[in-house]
N, CA, C and O of each residue as an XYZ file, in Angstrom:
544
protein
N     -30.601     89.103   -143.617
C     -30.301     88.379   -142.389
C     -29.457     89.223   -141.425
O     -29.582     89.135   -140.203
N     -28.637     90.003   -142.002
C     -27.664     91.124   -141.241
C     -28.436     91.919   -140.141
O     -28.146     92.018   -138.949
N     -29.697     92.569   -140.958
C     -30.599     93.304   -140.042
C     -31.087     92.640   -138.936
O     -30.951     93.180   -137.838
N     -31.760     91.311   -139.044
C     -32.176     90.500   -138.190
C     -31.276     89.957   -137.229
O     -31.638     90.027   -136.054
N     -30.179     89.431   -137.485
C     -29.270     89.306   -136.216
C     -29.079     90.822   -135.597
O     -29.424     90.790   -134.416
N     -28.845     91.534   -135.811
C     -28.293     92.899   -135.554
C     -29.706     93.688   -134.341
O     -29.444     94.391   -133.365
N     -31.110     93.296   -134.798
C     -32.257     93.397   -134.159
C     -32.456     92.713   -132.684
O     -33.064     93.035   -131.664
N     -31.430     91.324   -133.182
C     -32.180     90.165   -132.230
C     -31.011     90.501   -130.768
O     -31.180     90.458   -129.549
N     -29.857     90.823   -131.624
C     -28.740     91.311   -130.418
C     -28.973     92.267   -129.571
O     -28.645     92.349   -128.388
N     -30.031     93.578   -130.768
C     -30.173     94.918   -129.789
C     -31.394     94.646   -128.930
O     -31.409     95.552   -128.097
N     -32.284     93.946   -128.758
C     -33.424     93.345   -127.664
C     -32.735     92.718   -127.096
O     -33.091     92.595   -125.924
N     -31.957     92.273   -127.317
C     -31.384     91.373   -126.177
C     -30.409     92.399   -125.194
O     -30.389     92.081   -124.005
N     -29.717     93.431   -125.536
C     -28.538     93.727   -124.750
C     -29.231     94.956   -124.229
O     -28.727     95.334   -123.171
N     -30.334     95.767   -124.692
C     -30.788     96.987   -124.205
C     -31.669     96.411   -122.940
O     -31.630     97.163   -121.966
N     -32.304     95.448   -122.804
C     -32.798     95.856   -121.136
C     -31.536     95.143   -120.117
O     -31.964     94.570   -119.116
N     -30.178     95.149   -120.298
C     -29.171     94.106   -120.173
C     -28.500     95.482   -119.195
O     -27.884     95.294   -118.146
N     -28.791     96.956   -119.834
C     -27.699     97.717   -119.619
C     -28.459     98.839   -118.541
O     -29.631     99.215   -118.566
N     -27.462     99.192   -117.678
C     -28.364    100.415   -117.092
C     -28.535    101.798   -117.420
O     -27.644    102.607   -117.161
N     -29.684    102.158   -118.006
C     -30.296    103.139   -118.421
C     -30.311    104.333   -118.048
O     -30.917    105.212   -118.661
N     -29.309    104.614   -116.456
C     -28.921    105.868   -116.090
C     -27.520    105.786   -116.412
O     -26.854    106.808   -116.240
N     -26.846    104.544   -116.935
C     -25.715    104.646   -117.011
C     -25.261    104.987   -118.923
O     -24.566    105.908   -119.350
N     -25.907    103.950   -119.671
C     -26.077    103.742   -121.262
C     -27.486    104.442   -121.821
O     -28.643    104.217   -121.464
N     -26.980    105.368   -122.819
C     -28.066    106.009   -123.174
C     -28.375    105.061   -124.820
O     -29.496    105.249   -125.292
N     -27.771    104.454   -125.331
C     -28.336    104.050   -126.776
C     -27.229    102.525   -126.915
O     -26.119    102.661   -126.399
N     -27.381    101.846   -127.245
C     -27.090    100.251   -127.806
C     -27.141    100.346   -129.224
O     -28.161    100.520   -129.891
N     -25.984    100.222   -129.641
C     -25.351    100.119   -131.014
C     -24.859     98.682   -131.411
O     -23.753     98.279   -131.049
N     -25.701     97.937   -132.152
C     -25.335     96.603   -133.073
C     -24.687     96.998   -134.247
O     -25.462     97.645   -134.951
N     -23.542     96.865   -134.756
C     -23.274     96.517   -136.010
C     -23.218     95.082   -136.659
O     -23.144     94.197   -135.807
N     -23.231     94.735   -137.683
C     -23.362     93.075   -138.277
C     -22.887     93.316   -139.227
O     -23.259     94.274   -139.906
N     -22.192     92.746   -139.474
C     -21.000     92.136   -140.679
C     -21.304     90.674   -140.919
O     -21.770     89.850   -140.133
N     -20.855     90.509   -142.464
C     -20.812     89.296   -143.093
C     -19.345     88.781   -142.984
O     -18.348     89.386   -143.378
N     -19.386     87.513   -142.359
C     -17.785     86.942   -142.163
C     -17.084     87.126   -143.051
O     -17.839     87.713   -143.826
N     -15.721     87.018   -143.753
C     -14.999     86.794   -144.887
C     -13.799     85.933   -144.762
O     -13.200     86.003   -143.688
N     -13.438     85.297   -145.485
C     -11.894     84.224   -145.257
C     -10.822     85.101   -144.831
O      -9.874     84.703   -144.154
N     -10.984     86.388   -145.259
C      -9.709     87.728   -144.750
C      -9.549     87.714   -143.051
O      -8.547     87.919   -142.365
N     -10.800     87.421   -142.698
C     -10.956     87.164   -140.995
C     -10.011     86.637   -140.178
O      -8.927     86.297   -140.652
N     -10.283     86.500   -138.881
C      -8.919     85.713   -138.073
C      -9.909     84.604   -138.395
O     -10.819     84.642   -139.223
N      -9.484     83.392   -137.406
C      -9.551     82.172   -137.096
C     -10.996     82.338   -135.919
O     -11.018     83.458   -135.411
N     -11.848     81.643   -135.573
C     -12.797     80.712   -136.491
C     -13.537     81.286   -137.795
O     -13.930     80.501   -138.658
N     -13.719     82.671   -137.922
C     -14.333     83.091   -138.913
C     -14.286     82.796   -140.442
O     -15.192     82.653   -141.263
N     -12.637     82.744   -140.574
C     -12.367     81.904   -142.023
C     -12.390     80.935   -142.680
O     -12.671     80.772   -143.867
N     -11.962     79.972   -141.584
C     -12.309     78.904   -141.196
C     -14.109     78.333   -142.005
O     -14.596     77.726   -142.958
N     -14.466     79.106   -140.728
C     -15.901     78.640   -141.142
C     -16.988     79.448   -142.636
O     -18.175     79.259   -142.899
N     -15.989     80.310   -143.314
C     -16.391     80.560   -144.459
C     -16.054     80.072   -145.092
O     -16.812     79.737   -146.003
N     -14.726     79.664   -145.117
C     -14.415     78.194   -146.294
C     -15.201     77.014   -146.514
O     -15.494     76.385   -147.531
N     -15.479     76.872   -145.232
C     -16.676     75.763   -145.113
C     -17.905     75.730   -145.606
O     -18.609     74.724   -145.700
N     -18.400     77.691   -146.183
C     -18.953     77.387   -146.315
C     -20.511     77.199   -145.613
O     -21.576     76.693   -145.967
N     -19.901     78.044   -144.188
C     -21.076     78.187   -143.719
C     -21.072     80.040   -143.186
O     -20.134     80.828   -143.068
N     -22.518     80.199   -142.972
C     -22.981     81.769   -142.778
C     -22.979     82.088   -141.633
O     -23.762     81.640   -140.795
N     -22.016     82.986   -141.406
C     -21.218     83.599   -140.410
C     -21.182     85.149   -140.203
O     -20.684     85.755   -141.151
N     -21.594     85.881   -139.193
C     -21.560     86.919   -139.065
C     -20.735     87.731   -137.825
O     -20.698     87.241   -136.697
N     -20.348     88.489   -138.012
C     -19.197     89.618   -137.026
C     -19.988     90.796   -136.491
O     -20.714     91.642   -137.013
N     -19.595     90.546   -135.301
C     -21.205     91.708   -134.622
C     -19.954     92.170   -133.695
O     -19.054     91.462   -133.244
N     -20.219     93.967   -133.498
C     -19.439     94.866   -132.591
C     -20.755     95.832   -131.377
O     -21.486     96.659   -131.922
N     -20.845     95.682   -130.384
C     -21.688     96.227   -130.018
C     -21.090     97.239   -129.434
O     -20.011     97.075   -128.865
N     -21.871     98.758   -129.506
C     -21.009     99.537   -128.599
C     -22.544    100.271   -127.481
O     -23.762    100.311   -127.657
N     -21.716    100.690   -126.489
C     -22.839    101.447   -125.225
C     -22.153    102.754   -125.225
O     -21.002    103.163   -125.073
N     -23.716    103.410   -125.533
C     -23.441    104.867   -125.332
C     -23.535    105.509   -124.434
O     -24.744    105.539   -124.203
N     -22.851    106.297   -123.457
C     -22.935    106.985   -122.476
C     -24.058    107.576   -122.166
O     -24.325    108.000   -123.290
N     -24.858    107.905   -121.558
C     -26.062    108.387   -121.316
C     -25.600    110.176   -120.436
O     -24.806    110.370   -119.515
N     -26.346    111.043   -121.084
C     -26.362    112.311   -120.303
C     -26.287    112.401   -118.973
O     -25.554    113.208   -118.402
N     -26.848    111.788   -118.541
C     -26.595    112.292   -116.660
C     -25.900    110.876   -115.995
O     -26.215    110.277   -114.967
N     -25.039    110.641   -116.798
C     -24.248    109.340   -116.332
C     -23.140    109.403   -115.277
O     -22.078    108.780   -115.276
N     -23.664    110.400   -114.258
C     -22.921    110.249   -112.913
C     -23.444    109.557   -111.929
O     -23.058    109.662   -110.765
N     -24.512    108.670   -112.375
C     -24.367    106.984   -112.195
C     -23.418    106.163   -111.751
O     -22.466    106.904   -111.505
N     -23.085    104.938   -111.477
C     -22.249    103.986   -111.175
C     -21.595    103.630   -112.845
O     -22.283    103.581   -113.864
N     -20.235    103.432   -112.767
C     -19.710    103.423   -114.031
C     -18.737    102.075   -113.812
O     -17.675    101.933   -114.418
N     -19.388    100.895   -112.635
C     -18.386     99.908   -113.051
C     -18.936     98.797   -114.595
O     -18.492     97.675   -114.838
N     -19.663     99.326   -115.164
C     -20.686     98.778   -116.478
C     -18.806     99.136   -117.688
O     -18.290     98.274   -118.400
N     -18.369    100.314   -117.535
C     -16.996    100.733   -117.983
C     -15.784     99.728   -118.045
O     -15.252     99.238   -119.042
N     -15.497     99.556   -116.734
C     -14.735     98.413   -116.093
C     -14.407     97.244   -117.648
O     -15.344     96.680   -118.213
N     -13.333     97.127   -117.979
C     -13.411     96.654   -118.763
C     -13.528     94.960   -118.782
O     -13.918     94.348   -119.776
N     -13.124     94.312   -117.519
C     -13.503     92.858   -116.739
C     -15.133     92.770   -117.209
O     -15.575     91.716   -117.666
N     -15.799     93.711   -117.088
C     -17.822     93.922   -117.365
C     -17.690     93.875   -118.689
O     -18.476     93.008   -119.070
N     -17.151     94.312   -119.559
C     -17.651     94.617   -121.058
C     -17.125     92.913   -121.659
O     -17.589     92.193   -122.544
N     -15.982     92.740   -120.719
C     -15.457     91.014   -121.575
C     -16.462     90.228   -120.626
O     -16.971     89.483   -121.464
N     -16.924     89.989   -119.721
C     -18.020     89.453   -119.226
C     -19.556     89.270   -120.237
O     -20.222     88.291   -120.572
N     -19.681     90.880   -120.507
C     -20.802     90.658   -121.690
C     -21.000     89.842   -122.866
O     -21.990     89.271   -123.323
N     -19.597     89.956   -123.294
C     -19.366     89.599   -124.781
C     -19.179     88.365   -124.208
O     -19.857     87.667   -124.961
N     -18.569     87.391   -123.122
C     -18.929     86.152   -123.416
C     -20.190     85.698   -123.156
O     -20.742     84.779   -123.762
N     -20.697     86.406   -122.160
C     -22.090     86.071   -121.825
C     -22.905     86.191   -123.186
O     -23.866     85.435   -123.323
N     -22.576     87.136   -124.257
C     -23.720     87.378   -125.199
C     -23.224     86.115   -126.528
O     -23.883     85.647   -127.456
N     -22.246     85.951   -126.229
C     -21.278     84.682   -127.160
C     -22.354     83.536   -126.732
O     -23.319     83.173   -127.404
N     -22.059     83.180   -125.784
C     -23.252     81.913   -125.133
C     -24.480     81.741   -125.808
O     -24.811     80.759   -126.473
N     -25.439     83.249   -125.487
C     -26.380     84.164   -125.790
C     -26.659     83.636   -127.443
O     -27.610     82.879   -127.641
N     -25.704     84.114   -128.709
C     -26.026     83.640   -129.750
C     -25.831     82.514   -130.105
O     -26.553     82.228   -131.060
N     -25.003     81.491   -129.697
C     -24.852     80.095   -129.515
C     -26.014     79.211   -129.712
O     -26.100     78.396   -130.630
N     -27.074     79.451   -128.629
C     -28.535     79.084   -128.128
C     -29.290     79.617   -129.174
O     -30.248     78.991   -129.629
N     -28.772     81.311   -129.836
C     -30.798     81.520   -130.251
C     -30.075     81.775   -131.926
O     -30.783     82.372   -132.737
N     -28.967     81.399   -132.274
C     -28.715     81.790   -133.922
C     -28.686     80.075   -133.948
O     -27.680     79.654   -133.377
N     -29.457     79.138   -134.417
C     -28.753     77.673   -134.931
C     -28.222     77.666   -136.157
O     -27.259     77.031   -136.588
N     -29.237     78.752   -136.903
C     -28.792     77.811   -138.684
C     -27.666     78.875   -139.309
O     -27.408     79.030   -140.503
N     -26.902     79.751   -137.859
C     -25.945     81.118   -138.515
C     -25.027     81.319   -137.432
O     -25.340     81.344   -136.241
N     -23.757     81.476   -137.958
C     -22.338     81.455   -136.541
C     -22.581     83.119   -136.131
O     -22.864     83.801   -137.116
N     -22.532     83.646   -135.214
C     -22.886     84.872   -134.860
C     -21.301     85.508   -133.656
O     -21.052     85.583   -132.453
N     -20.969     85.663   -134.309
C     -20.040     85.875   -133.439
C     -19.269     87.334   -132.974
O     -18.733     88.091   -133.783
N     -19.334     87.575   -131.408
C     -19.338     88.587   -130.844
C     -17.632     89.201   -130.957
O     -16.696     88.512   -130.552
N     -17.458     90.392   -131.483
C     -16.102     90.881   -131.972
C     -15.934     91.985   -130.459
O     -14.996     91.835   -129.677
N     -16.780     92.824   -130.309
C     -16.473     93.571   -129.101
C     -17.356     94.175   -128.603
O     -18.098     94.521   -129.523
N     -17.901     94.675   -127.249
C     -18.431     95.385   -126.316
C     -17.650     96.583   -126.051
O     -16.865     96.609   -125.104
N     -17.802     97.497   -126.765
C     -16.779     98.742   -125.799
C     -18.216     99.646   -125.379
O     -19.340     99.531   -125.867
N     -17.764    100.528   -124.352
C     -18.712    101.625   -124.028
C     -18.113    103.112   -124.740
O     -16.904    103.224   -124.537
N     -18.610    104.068   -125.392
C     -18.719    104.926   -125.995
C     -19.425    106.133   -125.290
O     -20.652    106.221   -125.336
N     -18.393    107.389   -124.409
C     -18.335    107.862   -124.243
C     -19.332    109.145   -125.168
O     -19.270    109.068   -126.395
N     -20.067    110.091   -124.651
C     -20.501    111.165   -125.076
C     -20.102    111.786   -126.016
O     -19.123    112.497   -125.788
N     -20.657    111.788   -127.403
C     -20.228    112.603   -127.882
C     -18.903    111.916   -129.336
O     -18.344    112.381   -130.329
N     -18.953    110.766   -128.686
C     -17.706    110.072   -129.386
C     -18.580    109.594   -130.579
O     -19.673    110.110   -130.815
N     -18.040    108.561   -131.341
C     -18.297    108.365   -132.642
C     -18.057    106.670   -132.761
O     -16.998    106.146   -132.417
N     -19.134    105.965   -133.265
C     -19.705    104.934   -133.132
C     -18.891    104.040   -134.581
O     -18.448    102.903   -134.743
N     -19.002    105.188   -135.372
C     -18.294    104.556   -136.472
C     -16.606    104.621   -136.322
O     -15.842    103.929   -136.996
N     -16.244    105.474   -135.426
C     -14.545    105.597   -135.155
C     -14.415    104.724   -134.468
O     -13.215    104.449   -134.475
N     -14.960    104.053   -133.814
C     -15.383    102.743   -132.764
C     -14.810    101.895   -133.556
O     -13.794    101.283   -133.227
N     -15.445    101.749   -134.791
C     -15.468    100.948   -135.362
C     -14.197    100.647   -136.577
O     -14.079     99.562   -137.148
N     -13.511    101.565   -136.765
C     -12.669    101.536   -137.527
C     -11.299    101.689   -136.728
O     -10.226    101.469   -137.289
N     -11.394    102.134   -135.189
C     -10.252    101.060   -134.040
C     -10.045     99.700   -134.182
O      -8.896     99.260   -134.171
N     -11.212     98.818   -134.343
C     -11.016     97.702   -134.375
C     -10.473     97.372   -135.550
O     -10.129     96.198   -135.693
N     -10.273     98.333   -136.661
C      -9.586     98.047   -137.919
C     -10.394     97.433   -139.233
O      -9.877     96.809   -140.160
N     -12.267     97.884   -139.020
C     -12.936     97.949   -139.599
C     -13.504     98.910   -140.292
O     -13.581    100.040   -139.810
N     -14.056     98.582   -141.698
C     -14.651     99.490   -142.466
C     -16.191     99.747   -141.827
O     -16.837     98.711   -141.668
N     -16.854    101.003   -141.443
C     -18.002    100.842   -141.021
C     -19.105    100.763   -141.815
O     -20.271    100.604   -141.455
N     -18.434    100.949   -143.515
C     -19.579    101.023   -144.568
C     -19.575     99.619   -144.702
O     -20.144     99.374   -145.766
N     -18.921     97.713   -143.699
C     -19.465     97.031   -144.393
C     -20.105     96.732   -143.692
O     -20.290     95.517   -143.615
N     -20.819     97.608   -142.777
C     -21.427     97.085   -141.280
C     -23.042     97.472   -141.505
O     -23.281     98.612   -141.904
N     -24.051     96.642   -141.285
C     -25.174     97.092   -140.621
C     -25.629     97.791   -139.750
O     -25.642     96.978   -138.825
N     -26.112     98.927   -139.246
C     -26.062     99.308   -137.617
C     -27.914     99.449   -137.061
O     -28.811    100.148   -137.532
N     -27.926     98.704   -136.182
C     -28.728     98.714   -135.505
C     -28.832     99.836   -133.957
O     -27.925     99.761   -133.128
N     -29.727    100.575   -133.793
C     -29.267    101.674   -132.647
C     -30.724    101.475   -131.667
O     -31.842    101.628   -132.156
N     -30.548    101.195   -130.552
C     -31.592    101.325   -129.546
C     -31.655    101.768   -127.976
O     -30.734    101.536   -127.193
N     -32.328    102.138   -127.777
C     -32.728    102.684   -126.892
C     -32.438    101.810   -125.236
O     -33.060    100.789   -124.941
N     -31.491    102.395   -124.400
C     -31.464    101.244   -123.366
C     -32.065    101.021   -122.341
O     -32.256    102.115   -121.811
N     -32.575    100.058   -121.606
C     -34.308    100.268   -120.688
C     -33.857     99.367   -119.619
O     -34.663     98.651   -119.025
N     -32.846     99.372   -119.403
C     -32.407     98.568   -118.160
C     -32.688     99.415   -116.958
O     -32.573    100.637   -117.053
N     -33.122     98.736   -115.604
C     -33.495     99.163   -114.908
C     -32.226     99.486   -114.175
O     -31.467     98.550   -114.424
N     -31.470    100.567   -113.199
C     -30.741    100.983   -112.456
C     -30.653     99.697   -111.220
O     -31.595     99.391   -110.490
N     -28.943     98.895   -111.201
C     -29.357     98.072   -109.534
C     -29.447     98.822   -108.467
O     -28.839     99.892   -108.473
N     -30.223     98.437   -107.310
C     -30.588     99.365   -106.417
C     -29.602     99.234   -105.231
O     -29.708     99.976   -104.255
C-alpha cells in the first residue's frame, strides 16, 4: 500500500510543478507509528492505517526560471492543498502530508529526509519526472 500511495501522490504533484523550474518529484511513504506527534498516534492506537508522506522538488538544470515555487508561503500552500488532495482520494487510509521542501541541485533527498529527523530506510521513495507546464 506504501508504494501505491507514494505513486498516487507522485501523478498528482508532477504535472502540479513547473518543469523549467523542478526537475524530479520525490514521494517518500512511511507507515504511521504511536512514536509520532499527534494525529498520527492517535490514530494508530485506534487502530487505523495511516501513512507519513515527505515530498521533496528537485531543482531542475537550467532553473534560472522563476523561483517563487521556493518561496516557502508556496511549498506550505502545497502541502495543504495536497492535505485536502488526500482527504478526497485516500478513504479507507489517513495519508498525511509531513513536508514539501524544494531540493536544490545536487543536494540529497535522503539528507532531506533525515532533517526532518527521519530514518530514510523506513521510507518508500517514489521519484518522477516533472511535466508541468511553465506559467506564461
Amino acid at each position: 500500500m506504501k508504494e501505491e500511495v507514494a505513486k498516487r501522490i507522485a501523478s498528482e504533484v508532477a504535472p502540479r510543478v513547473d518543469s523549467k523550474v523542478v526537475d524530479r518529484v520525490y514521494v517518500a511513504v512511511r507507515e504511521g507509528t504511536e512514536e509520532d506527534p499527534e494525529p498520527v498516534a492517535r490514530l494508530v492506537e485506534e487502530g487505523e492505517e495511516v501513512y507519513v508522506v515527505f515530498i521533496g522538488l528537485e531543482e531542475s538544470e537550467d532553473s534560472g526560471a522563476d523561483r517563487t515555487l521556493v518561496n516557502p508561503r508556496n511549498l506550505e500552500a502545497m502541502t495543504i492543498d495536497l492535505m485536502e488532495w488526500a482527504k478526497e482520494k485516500f478513504e479507507d487510509v489517513h495519508v498525511l502530508i509531513g513536508g514539501v521542501s524544494f531540493i536544490w541541485k545536487g543536494s540529497s533527498f535522503r539528507d532531506l529526509l533525515r532533517r526532518y529527523g527521519e530514518d530514510p530506510n523506513d521510507f518508500t521513495v517514489i521519484e518522477e519526472k516533472a511535466v508541468g507546464i511553465p506559467p506564461r
